[in-house]
N, C-alpha and C positions, 0 to 999 in steps of 0.2 A: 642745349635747348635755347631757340630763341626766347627774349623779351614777351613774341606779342601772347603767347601758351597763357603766363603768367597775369599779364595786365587782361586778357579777356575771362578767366578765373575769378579776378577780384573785381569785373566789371558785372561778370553774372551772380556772382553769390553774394555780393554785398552792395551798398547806394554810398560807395568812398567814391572822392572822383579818382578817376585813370588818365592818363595822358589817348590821345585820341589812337585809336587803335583800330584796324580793319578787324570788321567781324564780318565771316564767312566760315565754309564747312570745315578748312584747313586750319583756322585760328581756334575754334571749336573743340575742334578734336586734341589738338596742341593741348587745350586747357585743362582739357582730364587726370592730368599729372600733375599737379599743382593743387588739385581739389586740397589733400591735407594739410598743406603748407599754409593755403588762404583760412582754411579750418581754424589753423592755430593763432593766423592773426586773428580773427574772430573771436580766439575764445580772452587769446590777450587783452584785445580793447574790450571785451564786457567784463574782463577783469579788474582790469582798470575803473570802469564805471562802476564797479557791486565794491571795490574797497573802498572808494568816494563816498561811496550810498552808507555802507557800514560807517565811514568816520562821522558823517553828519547824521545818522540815525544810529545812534548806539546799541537805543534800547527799545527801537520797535524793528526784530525783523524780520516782520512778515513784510512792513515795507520796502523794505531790501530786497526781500522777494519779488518781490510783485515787478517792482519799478527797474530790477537787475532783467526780467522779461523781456517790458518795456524795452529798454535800450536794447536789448537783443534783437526781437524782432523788428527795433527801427532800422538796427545796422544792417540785418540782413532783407529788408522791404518786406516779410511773412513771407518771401519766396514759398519755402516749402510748407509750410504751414496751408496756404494755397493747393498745393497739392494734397498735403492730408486729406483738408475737409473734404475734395476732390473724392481721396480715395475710400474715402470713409463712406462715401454717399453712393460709391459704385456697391462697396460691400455688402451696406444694408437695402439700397435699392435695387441693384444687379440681379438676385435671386437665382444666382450663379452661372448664368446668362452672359458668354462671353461677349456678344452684342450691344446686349443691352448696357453691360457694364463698363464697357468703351463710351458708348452714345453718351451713358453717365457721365463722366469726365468729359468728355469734351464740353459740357451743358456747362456756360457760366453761372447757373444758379447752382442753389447748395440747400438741400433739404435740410428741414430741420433736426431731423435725427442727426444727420452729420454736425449742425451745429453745436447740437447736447455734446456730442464725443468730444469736440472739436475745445469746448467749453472745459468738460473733466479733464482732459490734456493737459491743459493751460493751469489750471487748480492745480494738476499732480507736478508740474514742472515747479511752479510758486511755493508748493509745500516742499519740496525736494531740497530747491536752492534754500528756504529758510532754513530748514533740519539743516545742511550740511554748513551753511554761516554758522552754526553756533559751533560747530567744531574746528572751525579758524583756517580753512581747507577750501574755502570756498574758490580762490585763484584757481586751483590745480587743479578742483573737479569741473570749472568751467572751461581750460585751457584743453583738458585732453577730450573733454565730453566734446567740443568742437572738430577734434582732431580724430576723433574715430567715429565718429557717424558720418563724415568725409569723404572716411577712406573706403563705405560700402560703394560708393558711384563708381571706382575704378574697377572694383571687384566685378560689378551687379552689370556693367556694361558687357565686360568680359566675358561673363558665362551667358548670358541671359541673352534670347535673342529681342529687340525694338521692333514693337509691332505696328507701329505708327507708318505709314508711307510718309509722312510731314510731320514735326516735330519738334520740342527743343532738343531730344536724342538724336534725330537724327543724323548722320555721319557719326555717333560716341560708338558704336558699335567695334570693340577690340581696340579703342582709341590706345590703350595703356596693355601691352603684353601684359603674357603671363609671371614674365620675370619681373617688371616694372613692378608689379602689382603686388610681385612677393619683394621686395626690396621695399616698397612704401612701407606695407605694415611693417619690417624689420625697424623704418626708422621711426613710422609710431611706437612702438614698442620701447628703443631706445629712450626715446623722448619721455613716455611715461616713467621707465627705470628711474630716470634722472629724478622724479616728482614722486614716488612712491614706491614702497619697499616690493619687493618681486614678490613676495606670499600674496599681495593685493591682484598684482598684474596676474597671476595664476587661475583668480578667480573675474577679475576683469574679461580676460582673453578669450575663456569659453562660451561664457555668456554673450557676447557680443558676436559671436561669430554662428552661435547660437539662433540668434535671434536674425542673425545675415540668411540664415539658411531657412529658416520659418518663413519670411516675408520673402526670398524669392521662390519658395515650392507652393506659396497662395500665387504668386504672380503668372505662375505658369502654369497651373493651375484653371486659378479663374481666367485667365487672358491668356496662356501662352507665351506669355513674355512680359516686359516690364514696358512702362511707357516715361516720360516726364516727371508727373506725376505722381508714380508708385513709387520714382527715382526718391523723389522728394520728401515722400510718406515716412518711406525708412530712413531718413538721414533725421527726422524729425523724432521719430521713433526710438530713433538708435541714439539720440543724445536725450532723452529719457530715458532709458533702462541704463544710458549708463550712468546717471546721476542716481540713480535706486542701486543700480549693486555700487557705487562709490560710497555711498551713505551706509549701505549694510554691510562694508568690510571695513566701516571707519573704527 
C-alpha cells in the first residue's frame, strides 16, 4: 500500500499537518483502509491529552471530561459531529421523505431540534468519559472507542450503496473489499484483546456491530443509501455507545 492511502486518511479525519499529498478520487479511495489505523492514533493522542487533564485536575473530573471533548473534537475539526447535527436534522425534519431528507443535509443551517440532540450527545459523551476516569481506564476506552467507530466507514461503504452523484463518498464506494474489511475488524479485535479481557470484547463485539446494522437499515431506509454525512453520524455514534457498553462491562 502506497504512502499517499495513509497521509490523505490523516489529512481527512484529523487537522495534524501531512507532508503535501495529491488529493483526488484515487488517493481517496486508497484512504479507506487506513480509516482504523488513523482511528487509533486519535484515540492515542486524546489519550495522551485526558492523562494530562487527569494529572493537573485530580479532583475535578467532570473537567476531564469536558475539556478530554474539547481536544477531541479540536484534533478531529467536529468533522463528524458536522455530520451528525446534519443528520439529526434530516431525521426530525425529513418526515421520512427521502427528498426532502437529502435537501436537509445538504442545507448549511442546522435546526434547532438538531442542536438540542446535538447538545445531549456532547453531555452523554462528557458524562461517559468522567464515569469511566474514575475507573483508571480512561486510555483504553478512548483508544479503542476511536478504533471501532472507524472501522464502520469500510464496512458501511462496502455494503451500502452512495447516493450522492458529488460527494465526499464519492469514488469510497467498495473502496475496501470484503476481505479487507473482514481482516480490519480481525485486527481491531486483536488490538482490543491486547487492552481487555475477551469476556469484555464478547459483549463489546455485538453491540457495536449491533448498532452498525440499525444506522445502515434507517440509511436505506430513509435514503436508500448512506451519504457523508450519515458516514459521519455513525462513527460519532458508534464512539458513544462504545464508551456506554465500556463503562457498563467495567
Amino acid at each position: 500500500m502506497r504512502p499517499e492511502g495513509f497521509w490523505s486518511a490523516v489529512g481527512f479525519l484529523t487537522r495534524l499537518p501531512i507532508p503535501a499529498t495529491p488529493y483526488n478520487e484515487d488517493t481517496v479511495r486508497r484512504s479507506m483502509v487506513w480509516y482504523p489505523l488513523v482511528g487509533l492514533i486519535i484515540g492515542v493522542l486524546v489519550a495522551g491529552a485526558s492523562t494530562l487533564l487527569q494529572w493537573v485536575f485530580p479532583q475535578a473530573p467532570l473537567v476531564v471530561g469536558v475539556m478530554t471533548v474539547a481536544c477531541w473534537v479540536a484534533l478531529t475539526g467536529g468533522l463528524h459531529l458536522d455530520g451528525l447535527a446534519d443528520t439529526l436534522d434530516a431525521w426530525v425534519g425529513g418526515l421520512g421523505d427521502r427528498e426532502r431528507s437529502l435537501a436537509i443535509m445538504k442545507d448549511p443551517h442546522v435546526g434547532s431540534s438538531a442542536v438540542v440532540w446535538l447538545c445531549l450527545f456532547l453531555l452523554a459523551k462528557c458524562a461517559a468519559l468522567t464515569s469511566i476516569a474514575a475507573t483508571g481506564q480512561l486510555s483504553f476506552a478512548l483508544i479503542l472507542a476511536c478504533s471501532w467507530s472507524r472501522l464502520t466507514s469500510p464496512w458501511l461503504f462496502q455494503l451500502t450503496p452512495y447516493v450522492r452523484a458529488q460527494g465526499l463518498g464519492t469514488g469510497m464506494q467498495s473502496a475496501v473489499s470484503l476481505r479487507g474489511c473482514l481482516a480490519l475488524t480481525a485486527i481491531v479485535i486483536i488490538v482490543s484483546l491486547l487492552c481487555l479481557p475477551g469476556s469484555r470484547i464478547l459483549w463489546i463485539a455485538p453491540v457495536m456491530a449491533g448498532l452498525f446494522v440499525l444506522g445502515r437499515t434507517w440509511m436505506l431506509q430513509r435514503l436508500g443509501g448512506t451519504t457523508g454525512d450519515t458516514a459521519g453520524a455513525l462513527i460519532e455514534l458508534s464512539e458513544l455507545v462504545f464508551l456506554l457498553i465500556f463503562l457498563a462491562t467495567a
